[in-house]
N, CA, C and O of each residue as an XYZ file, in Angstrom:
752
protein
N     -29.564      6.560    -24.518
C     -28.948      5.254    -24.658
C     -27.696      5.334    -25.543
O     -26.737      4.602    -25.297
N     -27.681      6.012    -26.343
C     -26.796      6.128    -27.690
C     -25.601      6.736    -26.886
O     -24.524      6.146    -26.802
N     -25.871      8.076    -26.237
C     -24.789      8.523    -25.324
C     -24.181      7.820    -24.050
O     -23.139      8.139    -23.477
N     -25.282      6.517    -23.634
C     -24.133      5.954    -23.009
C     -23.425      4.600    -23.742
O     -22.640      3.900    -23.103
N     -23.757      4.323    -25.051
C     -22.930      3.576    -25.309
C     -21.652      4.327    -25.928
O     -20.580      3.729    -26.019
N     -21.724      4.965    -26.131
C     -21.103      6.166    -26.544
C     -20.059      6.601    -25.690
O     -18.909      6.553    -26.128
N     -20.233      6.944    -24.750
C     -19.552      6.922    -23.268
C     -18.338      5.679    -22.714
O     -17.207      5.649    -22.227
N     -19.729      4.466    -23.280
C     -18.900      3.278    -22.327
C     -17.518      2.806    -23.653
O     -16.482      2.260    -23.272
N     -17.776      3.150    -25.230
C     -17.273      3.198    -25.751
C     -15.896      3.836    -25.559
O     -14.927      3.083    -25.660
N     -15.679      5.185    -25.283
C     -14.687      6.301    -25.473
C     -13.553      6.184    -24.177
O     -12.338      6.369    -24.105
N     -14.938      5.653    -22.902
C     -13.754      4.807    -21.527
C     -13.238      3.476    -21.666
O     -12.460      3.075    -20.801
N     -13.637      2.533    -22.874
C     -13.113      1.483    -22.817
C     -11.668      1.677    -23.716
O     -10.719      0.901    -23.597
N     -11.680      3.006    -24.755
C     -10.204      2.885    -25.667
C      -9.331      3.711    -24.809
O      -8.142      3.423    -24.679
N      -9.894      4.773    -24.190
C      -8.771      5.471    -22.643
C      -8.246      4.674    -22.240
O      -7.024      4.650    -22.382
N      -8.993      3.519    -21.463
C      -8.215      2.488    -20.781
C      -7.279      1.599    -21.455
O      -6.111      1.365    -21.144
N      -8.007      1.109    -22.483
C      -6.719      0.403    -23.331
C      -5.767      1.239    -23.915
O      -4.684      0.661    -23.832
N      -5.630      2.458    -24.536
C      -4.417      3.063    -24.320
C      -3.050      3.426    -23.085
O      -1.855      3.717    -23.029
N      -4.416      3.118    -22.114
C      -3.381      3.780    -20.754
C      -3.115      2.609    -20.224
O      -2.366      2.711    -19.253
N      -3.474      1.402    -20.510
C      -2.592      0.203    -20.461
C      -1.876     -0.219    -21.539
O      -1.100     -1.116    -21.208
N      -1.818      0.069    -22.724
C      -1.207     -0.054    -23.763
C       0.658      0.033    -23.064
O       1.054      1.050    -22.494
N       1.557     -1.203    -23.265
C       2.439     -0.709    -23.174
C       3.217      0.153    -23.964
O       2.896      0.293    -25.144
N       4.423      0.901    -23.401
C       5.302      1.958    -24.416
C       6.426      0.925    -25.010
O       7.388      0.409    -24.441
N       5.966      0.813    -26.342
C       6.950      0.192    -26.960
C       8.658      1.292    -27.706
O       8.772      2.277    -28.435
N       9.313      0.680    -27.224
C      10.885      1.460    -27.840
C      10.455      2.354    -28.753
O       9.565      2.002    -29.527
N      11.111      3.923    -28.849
C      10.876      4.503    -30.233
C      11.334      3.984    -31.491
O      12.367      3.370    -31.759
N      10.265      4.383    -32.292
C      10.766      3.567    -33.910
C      12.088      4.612    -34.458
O      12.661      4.416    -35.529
N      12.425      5.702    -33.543
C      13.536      6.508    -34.277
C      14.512      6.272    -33.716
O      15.459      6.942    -34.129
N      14.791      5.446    -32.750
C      16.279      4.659    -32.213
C      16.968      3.992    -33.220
O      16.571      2.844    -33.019
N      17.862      3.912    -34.332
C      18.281      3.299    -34.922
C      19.439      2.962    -34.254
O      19.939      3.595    -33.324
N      19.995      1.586    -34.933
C      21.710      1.735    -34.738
C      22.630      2.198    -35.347
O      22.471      2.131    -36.566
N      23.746      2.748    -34.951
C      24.851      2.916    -35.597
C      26.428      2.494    -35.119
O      26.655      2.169    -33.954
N      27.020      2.518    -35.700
C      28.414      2.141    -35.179
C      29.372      3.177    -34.340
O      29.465      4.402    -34.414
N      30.044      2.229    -33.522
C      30.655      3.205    -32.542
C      31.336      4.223    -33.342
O      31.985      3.684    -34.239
N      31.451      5.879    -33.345
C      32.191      6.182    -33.579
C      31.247      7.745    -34.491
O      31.541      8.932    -34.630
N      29.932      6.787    -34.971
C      29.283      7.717    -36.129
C      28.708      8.866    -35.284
O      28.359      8.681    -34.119
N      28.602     10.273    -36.009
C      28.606     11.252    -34.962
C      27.226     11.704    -35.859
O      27.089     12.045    -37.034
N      26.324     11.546    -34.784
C      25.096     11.819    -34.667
C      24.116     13.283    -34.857
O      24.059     13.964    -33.834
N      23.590     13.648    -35.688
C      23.035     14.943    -35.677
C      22.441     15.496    -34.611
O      21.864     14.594    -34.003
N      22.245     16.897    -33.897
C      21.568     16.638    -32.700
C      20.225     16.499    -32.509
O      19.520     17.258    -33.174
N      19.716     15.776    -31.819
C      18.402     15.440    -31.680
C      17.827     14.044    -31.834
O      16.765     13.597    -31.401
N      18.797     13.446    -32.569
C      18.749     11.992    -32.871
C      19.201     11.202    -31.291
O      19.773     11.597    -30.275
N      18.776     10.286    -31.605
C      19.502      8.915    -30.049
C      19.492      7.258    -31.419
O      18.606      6.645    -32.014
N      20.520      7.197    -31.366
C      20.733      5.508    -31.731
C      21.488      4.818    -30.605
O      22.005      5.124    -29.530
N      21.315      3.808    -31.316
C      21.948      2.449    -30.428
C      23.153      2.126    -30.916
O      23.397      1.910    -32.103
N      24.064      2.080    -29.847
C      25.691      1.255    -29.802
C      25.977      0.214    -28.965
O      26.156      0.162    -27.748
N      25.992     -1.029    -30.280
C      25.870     -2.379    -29.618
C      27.720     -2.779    -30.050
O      28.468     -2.189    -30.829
N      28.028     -4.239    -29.001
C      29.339     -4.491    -28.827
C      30.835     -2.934    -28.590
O      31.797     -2.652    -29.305
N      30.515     -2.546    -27.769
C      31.396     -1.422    -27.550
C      31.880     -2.045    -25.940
O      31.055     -2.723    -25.327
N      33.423     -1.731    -25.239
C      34.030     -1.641    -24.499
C      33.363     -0.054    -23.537
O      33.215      1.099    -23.942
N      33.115     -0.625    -22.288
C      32.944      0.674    -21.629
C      33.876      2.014    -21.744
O      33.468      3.149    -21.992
N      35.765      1.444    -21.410
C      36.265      2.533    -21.293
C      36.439      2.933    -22.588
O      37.294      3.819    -22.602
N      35.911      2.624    -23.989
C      35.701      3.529    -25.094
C      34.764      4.598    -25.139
O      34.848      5.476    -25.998
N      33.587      4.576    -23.985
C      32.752      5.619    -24.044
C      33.392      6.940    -23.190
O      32.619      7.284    -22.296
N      34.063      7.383    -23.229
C      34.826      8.201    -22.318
C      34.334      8.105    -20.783
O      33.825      7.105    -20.278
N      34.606      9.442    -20.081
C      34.193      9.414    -18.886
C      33.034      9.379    -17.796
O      32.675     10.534    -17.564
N      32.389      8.523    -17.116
C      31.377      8.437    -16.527
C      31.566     10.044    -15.617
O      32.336     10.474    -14.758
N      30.149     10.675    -16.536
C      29.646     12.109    -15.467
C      28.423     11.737    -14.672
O      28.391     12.539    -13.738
N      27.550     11.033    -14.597
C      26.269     10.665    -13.891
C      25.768      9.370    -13.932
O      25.771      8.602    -14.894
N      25.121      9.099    -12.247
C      23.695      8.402    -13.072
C      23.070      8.249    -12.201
O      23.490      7.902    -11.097
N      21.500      8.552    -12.597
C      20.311      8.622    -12.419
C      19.665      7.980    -11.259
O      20.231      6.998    -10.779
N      18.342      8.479    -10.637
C      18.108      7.483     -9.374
C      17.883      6.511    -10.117
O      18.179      5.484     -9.507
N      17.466      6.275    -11.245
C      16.608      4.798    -11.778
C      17.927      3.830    -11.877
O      18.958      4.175    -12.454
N      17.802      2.979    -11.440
C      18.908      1.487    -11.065
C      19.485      1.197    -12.511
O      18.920      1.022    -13.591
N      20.771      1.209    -12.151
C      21.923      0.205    -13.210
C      22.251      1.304    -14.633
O      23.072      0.845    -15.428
N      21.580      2.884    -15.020
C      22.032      3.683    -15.838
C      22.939      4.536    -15.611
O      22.789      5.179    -14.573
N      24.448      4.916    -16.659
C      25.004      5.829    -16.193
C      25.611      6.815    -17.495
O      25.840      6.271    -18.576
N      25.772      7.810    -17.372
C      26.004      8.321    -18.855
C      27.211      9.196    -18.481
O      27.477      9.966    -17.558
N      28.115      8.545    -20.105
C      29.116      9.159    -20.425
C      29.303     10.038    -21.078
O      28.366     10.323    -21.824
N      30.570     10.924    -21.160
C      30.930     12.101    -21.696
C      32.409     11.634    -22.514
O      33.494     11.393    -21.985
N      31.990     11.592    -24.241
C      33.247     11.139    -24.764
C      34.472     12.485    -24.572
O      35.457     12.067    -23.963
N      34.530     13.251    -24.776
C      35.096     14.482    -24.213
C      34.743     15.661    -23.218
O      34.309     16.792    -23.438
N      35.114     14.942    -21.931
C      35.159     16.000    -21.116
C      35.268     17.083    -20.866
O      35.670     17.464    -21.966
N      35.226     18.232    -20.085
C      35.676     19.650    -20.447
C      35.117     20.522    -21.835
O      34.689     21.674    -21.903
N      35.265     19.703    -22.678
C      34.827     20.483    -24.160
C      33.537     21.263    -23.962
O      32.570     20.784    -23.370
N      33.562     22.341    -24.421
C      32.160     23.368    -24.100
C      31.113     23.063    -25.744
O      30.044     23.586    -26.060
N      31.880     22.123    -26.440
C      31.396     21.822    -27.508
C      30.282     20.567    -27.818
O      30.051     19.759    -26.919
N      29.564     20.441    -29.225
C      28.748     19.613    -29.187
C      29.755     18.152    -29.338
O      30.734     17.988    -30.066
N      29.070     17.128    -28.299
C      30.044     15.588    -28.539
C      29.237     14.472    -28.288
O      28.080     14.626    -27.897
N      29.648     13.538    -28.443
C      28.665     12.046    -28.188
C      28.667     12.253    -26.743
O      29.518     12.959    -26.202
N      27.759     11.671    -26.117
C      27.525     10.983    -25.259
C      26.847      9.876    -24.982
O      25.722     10.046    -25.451
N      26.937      8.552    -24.341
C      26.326      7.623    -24.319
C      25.719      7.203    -22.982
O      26.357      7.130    -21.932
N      24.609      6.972    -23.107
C      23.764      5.962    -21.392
C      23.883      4.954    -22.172
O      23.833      4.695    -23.374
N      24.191      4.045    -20.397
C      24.405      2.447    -20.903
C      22.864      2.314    -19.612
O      22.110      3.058    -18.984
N      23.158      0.685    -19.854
C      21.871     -0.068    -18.509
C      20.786     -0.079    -18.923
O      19.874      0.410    -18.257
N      20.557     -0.675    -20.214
C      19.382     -0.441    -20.886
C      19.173     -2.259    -21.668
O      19.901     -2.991    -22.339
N      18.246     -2.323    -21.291
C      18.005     -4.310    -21.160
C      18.611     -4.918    -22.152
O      18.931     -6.100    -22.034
N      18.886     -4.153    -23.379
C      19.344     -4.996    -24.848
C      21.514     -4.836    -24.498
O      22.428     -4.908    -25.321
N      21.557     -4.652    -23.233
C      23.023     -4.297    -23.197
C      23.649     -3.441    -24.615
O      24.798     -3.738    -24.942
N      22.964     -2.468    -25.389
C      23.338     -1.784    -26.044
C      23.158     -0.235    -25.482
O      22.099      0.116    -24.962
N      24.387      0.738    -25.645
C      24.559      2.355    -25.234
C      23.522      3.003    -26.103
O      23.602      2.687    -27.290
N      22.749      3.678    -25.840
C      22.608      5.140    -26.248
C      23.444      6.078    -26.235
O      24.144      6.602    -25.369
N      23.216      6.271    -27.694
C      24.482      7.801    -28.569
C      23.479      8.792    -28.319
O      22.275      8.538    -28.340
N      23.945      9.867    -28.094
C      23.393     11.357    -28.757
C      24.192     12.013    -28.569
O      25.049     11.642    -27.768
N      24.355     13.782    -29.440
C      25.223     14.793    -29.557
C      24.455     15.972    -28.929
O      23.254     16.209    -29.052
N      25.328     16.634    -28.267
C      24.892     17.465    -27.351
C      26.222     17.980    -26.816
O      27.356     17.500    -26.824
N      25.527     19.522    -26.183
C      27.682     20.000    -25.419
C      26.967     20.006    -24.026
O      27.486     20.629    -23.099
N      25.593     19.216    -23.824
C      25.256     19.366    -22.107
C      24.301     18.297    -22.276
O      23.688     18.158    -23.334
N      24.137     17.489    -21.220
C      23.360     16.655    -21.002
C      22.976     16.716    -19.211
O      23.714     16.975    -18.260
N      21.713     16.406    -19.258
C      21.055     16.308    -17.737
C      19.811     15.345    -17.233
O      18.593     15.358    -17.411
N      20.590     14.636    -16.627
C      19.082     13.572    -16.078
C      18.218     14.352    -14.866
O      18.396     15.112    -13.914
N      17.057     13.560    -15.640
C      15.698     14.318    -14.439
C      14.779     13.880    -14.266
O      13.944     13.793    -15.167
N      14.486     13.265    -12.587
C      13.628     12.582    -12.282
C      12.225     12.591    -12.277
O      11.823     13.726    -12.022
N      11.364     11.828    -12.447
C       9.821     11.877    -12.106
C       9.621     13.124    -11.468
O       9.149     14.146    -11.965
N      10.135     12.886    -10.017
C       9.895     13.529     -9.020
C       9.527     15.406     -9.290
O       8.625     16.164     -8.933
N      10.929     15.556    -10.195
C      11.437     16.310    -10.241
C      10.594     17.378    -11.454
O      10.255     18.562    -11.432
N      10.443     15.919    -12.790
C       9.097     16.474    -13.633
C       7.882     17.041    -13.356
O       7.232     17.897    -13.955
N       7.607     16.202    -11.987
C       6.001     16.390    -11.787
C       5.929     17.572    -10.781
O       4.784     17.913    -10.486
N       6.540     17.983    -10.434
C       6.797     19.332     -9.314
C       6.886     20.803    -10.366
O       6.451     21.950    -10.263
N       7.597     20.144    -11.273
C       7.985     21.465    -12.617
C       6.555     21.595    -13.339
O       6.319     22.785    -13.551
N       5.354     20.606    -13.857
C       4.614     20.119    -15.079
C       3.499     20.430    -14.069
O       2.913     21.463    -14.396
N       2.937     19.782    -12.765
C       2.054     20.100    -12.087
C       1.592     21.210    -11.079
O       0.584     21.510    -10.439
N       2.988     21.696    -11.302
C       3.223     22.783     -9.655
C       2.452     24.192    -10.548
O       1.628     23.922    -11.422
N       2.756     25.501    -10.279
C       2.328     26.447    -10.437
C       2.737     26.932    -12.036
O       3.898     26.579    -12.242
N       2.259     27.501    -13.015
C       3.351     27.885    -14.087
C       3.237     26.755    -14.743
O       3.512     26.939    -15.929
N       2.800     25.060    -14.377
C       3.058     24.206    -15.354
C       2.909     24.320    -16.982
O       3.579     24.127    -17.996
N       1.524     24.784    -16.562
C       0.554     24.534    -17.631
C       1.319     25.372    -19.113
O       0.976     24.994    -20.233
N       2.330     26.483    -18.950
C       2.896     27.200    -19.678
C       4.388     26.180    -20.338
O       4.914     26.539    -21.392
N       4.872     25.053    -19.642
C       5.659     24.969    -20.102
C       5.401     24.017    -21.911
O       4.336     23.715    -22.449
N       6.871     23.779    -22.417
C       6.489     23.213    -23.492
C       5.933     21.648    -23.588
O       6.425     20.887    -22.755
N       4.999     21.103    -24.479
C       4.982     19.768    -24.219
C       5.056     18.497    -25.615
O       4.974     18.888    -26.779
N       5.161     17.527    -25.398
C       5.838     16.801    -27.190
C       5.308     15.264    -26.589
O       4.324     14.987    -25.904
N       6.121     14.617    -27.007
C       5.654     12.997    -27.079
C       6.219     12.337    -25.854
O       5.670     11.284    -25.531
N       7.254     12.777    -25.087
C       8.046     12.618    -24.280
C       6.812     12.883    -23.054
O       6.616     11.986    -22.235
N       6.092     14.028    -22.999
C       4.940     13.788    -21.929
C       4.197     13.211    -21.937
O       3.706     12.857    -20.866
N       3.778     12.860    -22.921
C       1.948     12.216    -23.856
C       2.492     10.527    -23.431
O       1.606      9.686    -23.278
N       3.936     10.117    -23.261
C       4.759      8.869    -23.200
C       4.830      8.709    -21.453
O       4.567      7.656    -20.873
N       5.138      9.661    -20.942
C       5.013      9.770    -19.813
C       3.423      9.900    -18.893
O       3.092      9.280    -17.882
N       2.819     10.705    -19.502
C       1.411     10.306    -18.814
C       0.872      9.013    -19.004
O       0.015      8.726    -18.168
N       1.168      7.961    -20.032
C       0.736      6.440    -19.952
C       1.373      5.997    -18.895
O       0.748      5.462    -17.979
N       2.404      6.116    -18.870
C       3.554      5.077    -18.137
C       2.848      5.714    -16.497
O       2.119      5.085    -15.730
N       3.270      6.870    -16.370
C       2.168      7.244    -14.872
C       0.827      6.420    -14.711
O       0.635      5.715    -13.720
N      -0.154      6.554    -15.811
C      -1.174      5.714    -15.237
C      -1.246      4.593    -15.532
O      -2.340      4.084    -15.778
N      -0.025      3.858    -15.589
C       0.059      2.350    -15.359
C       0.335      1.984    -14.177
O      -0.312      1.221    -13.460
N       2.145      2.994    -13.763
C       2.203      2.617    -12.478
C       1.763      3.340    -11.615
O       1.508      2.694    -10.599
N       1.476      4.749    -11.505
C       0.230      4.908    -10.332
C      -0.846      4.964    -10.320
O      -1.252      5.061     -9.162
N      -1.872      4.953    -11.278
C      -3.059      4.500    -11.523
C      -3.904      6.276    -11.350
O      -5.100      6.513    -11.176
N      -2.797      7.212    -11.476
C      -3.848      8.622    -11.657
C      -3.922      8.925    -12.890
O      -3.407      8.264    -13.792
N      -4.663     10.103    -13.053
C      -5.249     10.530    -14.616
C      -4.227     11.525    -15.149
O      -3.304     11.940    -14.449
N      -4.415     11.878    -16.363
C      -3.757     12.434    -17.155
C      -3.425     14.434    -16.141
O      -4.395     15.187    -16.062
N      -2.468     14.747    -15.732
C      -2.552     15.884    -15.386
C      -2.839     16.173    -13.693
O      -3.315     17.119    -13.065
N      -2.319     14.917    -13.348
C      -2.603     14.548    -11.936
C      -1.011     13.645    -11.457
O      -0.356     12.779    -12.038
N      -0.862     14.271    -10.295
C       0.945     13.946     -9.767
C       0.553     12.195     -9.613
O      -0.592     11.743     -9.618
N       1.611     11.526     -9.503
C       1.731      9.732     -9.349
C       1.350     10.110     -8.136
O       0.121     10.183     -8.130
N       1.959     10.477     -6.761
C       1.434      9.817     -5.524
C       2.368      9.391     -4.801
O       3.541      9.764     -4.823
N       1.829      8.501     -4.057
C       2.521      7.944     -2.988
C       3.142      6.849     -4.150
O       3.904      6.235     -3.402
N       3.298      6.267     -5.354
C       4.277      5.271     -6.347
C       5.225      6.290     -6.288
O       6.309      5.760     -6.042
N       5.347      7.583     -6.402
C       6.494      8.599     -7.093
C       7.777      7.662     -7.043
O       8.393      7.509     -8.097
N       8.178      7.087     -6.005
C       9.319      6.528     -5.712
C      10.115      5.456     -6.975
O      11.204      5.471     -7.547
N       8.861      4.550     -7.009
C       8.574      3.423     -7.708
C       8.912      3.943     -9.417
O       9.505      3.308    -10.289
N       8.358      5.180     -9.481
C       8.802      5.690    -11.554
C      10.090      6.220    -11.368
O      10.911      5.720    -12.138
N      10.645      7.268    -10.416
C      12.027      6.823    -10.091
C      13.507      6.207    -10.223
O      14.638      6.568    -10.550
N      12.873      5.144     -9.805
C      13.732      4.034     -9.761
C      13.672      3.381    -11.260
O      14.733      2.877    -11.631
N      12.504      3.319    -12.223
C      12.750      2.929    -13.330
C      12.767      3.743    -14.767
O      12.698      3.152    -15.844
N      12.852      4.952    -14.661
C      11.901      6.278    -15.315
C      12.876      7.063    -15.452
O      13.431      6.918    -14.363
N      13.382      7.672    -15.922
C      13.834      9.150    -16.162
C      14.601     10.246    -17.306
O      15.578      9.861    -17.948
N      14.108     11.464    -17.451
C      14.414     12.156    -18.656
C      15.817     12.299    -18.606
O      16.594     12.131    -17.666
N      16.064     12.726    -20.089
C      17.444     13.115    -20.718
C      17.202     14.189    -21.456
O      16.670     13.998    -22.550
N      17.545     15.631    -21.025
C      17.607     16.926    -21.606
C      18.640     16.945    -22.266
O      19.571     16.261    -21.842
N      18.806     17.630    -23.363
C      20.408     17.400    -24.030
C      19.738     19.051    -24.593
O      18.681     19.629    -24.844
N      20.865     19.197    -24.565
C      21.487     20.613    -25.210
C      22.108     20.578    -26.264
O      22.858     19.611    -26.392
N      22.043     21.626    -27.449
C      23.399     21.414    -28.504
C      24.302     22.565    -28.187
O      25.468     22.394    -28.542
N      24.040     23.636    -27.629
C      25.495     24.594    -27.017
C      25.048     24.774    -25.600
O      23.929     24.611    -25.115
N      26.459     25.241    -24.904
C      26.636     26.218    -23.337
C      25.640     27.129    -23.837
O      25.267     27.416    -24.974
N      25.210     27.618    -22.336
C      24.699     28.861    -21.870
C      22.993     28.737    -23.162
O      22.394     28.010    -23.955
N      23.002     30.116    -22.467
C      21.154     30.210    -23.167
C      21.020     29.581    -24.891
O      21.637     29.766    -25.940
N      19.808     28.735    -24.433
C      19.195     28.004    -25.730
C      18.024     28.041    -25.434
O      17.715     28.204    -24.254
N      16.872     27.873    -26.611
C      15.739     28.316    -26.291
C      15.028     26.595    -26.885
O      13.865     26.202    -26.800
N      16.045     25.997    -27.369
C      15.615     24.510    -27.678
C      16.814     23.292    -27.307
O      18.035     23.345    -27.159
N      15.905     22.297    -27.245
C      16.538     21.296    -26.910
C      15.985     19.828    -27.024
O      14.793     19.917    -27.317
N      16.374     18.498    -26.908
C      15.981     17.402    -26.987
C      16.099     16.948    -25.824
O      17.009     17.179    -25.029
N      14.468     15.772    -25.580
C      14.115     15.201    -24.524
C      14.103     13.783    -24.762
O      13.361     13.440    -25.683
N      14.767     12.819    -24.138
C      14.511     11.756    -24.153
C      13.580     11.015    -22.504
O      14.065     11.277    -21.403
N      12.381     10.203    -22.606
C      12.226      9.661    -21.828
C      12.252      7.808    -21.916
O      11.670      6.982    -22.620
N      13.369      7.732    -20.668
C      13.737      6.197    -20.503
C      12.786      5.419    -19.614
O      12.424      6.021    -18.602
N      12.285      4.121    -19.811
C      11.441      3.543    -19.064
C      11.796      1.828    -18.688
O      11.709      0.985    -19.581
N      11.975      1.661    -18.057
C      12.166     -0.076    -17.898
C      12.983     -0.674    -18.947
O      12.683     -1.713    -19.534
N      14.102      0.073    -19.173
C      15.129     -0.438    -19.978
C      15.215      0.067    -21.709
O      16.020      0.045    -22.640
N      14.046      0.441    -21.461
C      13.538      0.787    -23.366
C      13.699      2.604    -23.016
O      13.519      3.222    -21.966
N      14.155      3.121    -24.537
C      13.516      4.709    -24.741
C      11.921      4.478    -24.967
O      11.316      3.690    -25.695
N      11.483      5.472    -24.058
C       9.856      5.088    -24.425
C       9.505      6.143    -25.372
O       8.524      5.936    -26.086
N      10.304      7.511    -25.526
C       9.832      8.439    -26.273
C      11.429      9.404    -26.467
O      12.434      9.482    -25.760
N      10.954     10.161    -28.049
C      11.720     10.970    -27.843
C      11.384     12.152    -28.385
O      10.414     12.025    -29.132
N      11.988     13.774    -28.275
C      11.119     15.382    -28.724
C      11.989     16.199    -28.888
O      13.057     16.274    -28.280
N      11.600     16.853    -29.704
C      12.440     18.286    -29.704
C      11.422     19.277    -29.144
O      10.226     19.359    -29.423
N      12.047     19.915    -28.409
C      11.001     20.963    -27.306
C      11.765     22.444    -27.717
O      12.930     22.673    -28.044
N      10.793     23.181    -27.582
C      11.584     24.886    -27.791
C      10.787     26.151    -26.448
O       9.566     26.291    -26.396
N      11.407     26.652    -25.836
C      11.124     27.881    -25.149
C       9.601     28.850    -25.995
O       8.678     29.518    -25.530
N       9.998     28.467    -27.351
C       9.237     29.420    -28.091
C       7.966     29.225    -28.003
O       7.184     29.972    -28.591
């Protein structure tokens, strides 16, 4: 008896975690246009002019995000900002490479063969809720036939601090307008 209250106990806080929504990270601060960011950090840049963020290099399948490159060409570390994020304020971070990457694209890398070796931080642990909200599978199990659906509202930000081989880097994952998480990940 004890073990199944015990039981019905331990599935009732699973579930309320895995409905728990992802609230914004508490390490998003703001700062003002211009302040140059350590790498690994992401703040917020509110009241800024688009063509002050330099040049649009991407954006993402997920609807209405696109991220800029304040200096182009430079093989060096520089701001970059994603806009399309519900509070109409940019995301800053410093980095000399940045790369968006889809669900799709995660769960083929994390579930496929070799997953189990790669590195993992808060950015997944953030991402396996948000999966079993909107596709309703378990922790370590692909979304499904939703894949489409996280997509369209979902997707990572790898940032780099130099060109060519690095064995670390920062992950941001974006969700329905909010950062839902953010990590420093290493090869090591």
């Amino acid at each position: 008896m004890k073990r199944r209250i015990g039981l019905l106990i331990m599935a009732t806080l699973l579930s309320a975690c895995a409905m728990a929504p992802t609230a914004p990270n508490p390490q998003v601060s703001e700062v003002s246009f211009g302040t140059v960011l350590p790498f690994g950090e992401v703040a917020r840049v509110c009241d800024l002019d688009l063509s002050e963020l330099g040049q649009l290099v991407e954006e993402p399948a997920a609807r209405g995000y696109r991220l800029f490159d304040s200096q182009p060409g430079s093989a060096g570390a520089r701001s970059f900002y994603i806009t399309g994020f519900a509070d109409d304020c940019a995301r800053q971070l410093t980095a000399a490479n940045v790369l968006f990457g889809t669900p799709s694209v995660y769960e083929q890398l994390h579930y496929g063969p070799g997953g189990e070796n790669l590195p993992t931080a808060e950015t997944d642990a953030a991402y396996e809720a948000i999966k079993a909200r909107v596709c309703g599978t378990g922790r370590g199990k692909p979304c499904g036939r939703q894949i489409g659906k996280l997509d369209k509202t979902t997707f990572f930000v790898s940032a780099y601090e130099r060109l060519g081989q690095t064995a670390r880097w920062s992950e941001v994952l974006v969700h329905d307008g909010a950062v839902a998480a953010v990590a420093m990940k290493s090869a090591n």
